[in-house]
N, C-alpha and C positions, 0 to 999 in steps of 0.2 A: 504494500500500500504506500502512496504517495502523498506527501501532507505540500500542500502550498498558499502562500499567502497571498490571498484577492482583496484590496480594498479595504482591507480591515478584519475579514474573516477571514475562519482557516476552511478550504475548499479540499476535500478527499476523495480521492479519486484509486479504482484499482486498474493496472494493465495486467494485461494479458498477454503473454507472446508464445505464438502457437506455428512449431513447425510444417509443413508440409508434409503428405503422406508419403510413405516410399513408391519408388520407382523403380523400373525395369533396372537402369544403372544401379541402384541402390543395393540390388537383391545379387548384378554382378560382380558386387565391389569397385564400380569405378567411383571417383570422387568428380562431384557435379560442381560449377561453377555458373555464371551466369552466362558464361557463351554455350552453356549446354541446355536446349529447353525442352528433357525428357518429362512426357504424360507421366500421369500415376498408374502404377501397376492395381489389379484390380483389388490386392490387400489393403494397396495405398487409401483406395476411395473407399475401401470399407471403414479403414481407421479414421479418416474424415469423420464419416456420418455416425463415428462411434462419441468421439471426443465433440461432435455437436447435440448430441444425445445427453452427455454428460451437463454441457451449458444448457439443453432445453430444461433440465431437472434444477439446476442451480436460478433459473427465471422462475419455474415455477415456486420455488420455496419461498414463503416469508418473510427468512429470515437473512435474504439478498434478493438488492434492489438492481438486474441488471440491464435499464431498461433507463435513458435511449442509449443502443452504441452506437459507436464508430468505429469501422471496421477500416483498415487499411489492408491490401495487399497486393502484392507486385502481381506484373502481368505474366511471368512466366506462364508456361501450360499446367508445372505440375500445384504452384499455388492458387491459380485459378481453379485447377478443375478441387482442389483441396478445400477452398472455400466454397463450395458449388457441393461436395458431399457436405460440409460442416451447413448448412443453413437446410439443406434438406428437413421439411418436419417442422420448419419455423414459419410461424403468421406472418406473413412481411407486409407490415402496414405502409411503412415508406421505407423501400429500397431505391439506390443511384451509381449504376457501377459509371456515372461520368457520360458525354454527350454522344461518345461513338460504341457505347455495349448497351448492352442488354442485359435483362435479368438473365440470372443464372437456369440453366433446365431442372426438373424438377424429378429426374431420373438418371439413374447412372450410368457413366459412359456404355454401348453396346458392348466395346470389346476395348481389348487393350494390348499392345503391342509383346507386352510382358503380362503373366498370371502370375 
């Protein structure tokens, strides 16, 4: 948790930072970069919509409030399609991937280069 000072109050805020699911390369052992932009392997996208499973259960509790985010994440293929299983299952009352995307599909990729 992050404590900062706004105007006179103290303003709390939690982050979150959430890898990418693995990949074809991942399961090869090559080491990926950003000139590299390997899809999720189909374990990948499970582990997404797993660890978004976990945040829908953390929204729905009581006792965390985590409601509005802000999601950021880079355009690779294997963080997009990683974000795209993590929000699977969520109400999206205002989603914005920005002026040239689209929402994300609401099913997981058909097939994957890597199992």
């Amino acid at each position: 948790m992050t404590t900062t000072m706004t105007s006179g109050y103290q303003r709390l805020f939690t982050l979150y930072v959430l890898r990418h699911g693995e990949t074809g390369f991942n399961q090869l052992g090559i080491v990926q970069g950003a000139g590299v932009d390997a899809p999720l392997s189909n374990i990948g996208f499970i582990q997404a919509m797993g660890v978004g499973s976990v945040f829908r259960g953390l929204q729905s509790s009581s006792s965390s409030d985590l409601s509005p985010w802000q999601i950021y994440c880079s355009t690779m293929k294997r963080t997009m399609e990683s974000l795209h299983g993590f929000l699977l299952g969520f109400e999206l009352d205002n989603f914005d991937l920005g002026p040239d995307s689209t929402p994300p599909p609401r099913t997981p990729p058909a097939t994957s280069t890597f199992s």
